[in-house]
C-alpha positions as CSV (number, residue, x, y, z in Angstrom):
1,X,-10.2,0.4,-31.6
2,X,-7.1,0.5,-33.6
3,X,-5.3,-2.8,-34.4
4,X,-2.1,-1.8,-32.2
5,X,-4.0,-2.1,-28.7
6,X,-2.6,-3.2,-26.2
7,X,-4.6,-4.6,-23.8
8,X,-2.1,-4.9,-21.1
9,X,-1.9,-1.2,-21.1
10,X,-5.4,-0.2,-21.1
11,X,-7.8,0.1,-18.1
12,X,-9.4,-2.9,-18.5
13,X,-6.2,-5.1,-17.3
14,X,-5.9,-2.6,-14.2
15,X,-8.9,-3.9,-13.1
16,X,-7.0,-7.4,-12.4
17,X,-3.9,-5.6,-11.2
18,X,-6.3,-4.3,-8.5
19,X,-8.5,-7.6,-7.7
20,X,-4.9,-9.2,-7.6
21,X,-4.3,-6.6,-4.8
22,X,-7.4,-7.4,-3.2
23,X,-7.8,-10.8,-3.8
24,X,-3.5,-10.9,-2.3
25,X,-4.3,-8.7,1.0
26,X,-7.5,-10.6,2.0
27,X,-5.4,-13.9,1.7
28,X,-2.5,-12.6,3.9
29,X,-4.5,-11.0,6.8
30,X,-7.2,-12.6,7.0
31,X,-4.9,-14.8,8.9
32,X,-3.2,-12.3,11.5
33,X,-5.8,-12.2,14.2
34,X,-6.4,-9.1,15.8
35,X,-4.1,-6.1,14.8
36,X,-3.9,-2.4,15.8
37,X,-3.1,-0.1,12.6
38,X,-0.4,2.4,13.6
39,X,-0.1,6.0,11.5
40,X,1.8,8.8,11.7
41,X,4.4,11.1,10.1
42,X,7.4,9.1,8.2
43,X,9.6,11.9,8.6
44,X,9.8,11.4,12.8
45,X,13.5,10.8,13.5
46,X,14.4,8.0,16.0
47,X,15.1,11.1,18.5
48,X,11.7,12.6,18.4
49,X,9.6,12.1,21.6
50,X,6.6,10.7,19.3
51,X,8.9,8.1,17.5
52,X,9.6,6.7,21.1
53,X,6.1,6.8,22.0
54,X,5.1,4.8,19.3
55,X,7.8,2.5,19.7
56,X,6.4,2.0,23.3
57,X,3.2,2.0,22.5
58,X,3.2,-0.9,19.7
59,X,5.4,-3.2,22.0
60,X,2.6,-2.8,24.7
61,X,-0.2,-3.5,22.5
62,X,2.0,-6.9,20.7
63,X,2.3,-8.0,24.9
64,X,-1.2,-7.9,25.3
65,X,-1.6,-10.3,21.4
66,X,-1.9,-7.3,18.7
67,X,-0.3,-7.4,15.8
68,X,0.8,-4.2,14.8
69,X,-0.2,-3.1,10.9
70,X,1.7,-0.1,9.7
71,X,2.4,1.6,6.3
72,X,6.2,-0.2,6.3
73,X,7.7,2.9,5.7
74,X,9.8,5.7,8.3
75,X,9.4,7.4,10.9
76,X,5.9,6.4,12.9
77,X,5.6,3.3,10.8
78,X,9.8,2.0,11.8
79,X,9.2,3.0,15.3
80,X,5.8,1.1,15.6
81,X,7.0,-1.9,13.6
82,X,10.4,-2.3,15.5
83,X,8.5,-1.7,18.9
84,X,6.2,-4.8,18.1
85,X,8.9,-6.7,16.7
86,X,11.6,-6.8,20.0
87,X,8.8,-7.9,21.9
88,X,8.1,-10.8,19.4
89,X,5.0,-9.3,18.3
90,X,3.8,-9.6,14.9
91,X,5.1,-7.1,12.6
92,X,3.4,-6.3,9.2
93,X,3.6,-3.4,6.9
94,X,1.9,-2.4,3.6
95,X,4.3,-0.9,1.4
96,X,3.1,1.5,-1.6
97,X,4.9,3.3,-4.2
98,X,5.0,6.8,-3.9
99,X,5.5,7.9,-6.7
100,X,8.5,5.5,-6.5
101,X,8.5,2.2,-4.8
102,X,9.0,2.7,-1.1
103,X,11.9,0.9,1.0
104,X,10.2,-1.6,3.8
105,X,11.9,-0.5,7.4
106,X,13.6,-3.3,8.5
107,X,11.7,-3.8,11.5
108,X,8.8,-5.6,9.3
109,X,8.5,-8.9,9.1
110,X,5.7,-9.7,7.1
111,X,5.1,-7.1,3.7
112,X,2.7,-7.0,1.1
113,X,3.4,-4.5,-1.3
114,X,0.3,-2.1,-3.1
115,X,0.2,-0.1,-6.3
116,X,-3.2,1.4,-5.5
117,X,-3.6,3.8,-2.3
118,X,-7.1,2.5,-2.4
119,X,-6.5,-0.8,-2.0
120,X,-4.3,-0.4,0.6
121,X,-6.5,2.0,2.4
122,X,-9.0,-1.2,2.3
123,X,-6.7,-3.3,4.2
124,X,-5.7,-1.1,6.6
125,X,-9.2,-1.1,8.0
126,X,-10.6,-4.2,7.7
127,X,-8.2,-5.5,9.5
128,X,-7.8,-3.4,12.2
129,X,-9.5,-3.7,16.0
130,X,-8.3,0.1,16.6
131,X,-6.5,3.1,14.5
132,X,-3.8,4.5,16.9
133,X,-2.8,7.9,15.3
134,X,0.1,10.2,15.7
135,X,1.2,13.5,14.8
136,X,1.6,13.5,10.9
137,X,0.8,15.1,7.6
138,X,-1.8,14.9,4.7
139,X,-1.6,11.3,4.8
140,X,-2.2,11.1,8.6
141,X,-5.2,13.4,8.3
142,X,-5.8,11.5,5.4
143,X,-6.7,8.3,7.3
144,X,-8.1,10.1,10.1
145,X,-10.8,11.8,8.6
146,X,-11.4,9.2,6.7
147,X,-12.0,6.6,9.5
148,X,-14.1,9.1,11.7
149,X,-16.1,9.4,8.3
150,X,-16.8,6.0,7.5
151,X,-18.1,5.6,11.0
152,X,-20.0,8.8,11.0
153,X,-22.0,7.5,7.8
154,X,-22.1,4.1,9.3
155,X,-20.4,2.7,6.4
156,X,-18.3,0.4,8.2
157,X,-18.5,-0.3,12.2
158,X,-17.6,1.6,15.0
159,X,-14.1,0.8,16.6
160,X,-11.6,2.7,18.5
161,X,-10.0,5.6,16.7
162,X,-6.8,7.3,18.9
163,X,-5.1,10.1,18.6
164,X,-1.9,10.1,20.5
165,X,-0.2,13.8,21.7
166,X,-2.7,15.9,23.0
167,X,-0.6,19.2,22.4
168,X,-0.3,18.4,18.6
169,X,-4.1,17.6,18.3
170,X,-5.2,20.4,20.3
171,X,-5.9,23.0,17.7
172,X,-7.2,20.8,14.9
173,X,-10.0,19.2,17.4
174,X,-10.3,23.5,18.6
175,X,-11.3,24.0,14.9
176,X,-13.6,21.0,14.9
177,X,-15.7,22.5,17.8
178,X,-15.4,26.2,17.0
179,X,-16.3,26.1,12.9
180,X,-17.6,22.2,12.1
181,X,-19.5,21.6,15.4
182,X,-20.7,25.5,16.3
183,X,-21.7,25.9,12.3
184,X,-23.8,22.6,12.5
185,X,-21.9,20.7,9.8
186,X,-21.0,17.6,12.5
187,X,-23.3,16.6,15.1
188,X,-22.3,16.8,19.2
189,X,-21.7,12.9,19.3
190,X,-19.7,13.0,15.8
191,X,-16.7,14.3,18.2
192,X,-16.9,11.3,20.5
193,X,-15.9,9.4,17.8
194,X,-12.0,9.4,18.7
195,X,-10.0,9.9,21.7
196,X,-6.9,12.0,22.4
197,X,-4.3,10.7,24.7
198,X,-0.8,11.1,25.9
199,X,0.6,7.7,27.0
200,X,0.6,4.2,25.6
201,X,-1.1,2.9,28.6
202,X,-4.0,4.7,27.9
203,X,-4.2,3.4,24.3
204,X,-4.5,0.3,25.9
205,X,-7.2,1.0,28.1
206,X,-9.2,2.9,25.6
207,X,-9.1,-0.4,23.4
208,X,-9.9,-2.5,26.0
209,X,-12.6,0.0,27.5
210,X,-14.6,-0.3,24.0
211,X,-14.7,-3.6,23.6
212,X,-15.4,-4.8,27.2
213,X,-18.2,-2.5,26.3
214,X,-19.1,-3.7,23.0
215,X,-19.4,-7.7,24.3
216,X,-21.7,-6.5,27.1
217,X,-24.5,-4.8,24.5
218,X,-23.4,-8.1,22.1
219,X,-21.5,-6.5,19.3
């Protein structure tokens, strides 16, 4: 090691950049109660049919005492947080640089801010009594798969995945059956992981549905 190091720089003290992100996102939500993570394309303009459906559907779900955890960003993430906050729900968002740091929507009203993707990812789950997801891009179907994945290997528990807009979903969950499930690389029961829905009122019910269920059997 040269006598220049710096250690600030070097990987070693990104390991405390990351427990402080861990250690910062723990303390804050650990206190929300239960939450609903909302996803979906940041660039859906307020006219979009989707942006008002998420608007509608975070405001239901805040009314019945979710909080409403979104990426803070545009789009999905300003329609769910402002939906949750004119009902005087609570309103969080986990904001992330990308490559530059990203402006909160104004509809949040409580942020943490995230250098690492995984870190955030964390948080996004752990917190979360349901995924609601709508139409969106790689990062979307980046949080999608991944959900449906850590269930399918059991590596964290089951809870409610939803997709929301049935014709956008149509062809990927098509492909699912016709290459993943006919060529045997998912089981049957792997695609009863999510649901697809249209409406917010049947986000609701699907949330409700699995956990009436899951406190009969004990979980």
């Amino acid at each position: 090691m040269t006598g220049d190091y710096d250690f600030t720089t070097g990987d070693p003290w990104r390991i405390f950049r990351i427990m402080s992100e861990f250690v910062e996102g723990f303390d804050e939500l650990s206190k929300i109660g239960p939450a609903v993570t909302i996803f979906g394309s940041s660039h859906t303009r307020p006219g979009d049919k989707y942006y008002k459906l998420a608007e509608e559907t975070a405001a239901l779900l805040a009314k019945d005492g979710y909080g409403i955890i979104t990426g803070a960003g545009p789009g999905i993430m300003e329609a769910a947080n402002k939906g949750s906050k004119k009902v005087g729900g609570l309103s969080i968002g986990l904001n992330i640089g990308v490559p530059v740091i990203q402006k909160a929507n104004r509809f949040v009203t409580r942020l943490l801010e995230f250098r690492y993707f995984f870190c955030r990812k964390v948080m996004f789950v752990k917190y979360a009594k349901a995924f609601v997801i709508f139409p969106g891009g790689f990062g979307t179907m980046d949080e999608f798969f991944e959900s449906i994945a850590l269930i399918q290997t059991k590596r964290i528990g089951r809870f409610p995945v939803i997709l929301v807009g049935k014709e956008y979903w149509r062809g990927l969950i098509a492909w699912m059956k016709k290459a993943m499930l006919a060529e045997k690389r998912i089981e049957k029961g792997d695609i009863d992981i999510f649901r697809v829905v249209d409406s917010p009122d049947e986000v609701l019910k699907n949330i409700k549905i699995f956990y009436a269920k899951a406190e009969q059997i004990g979980i």
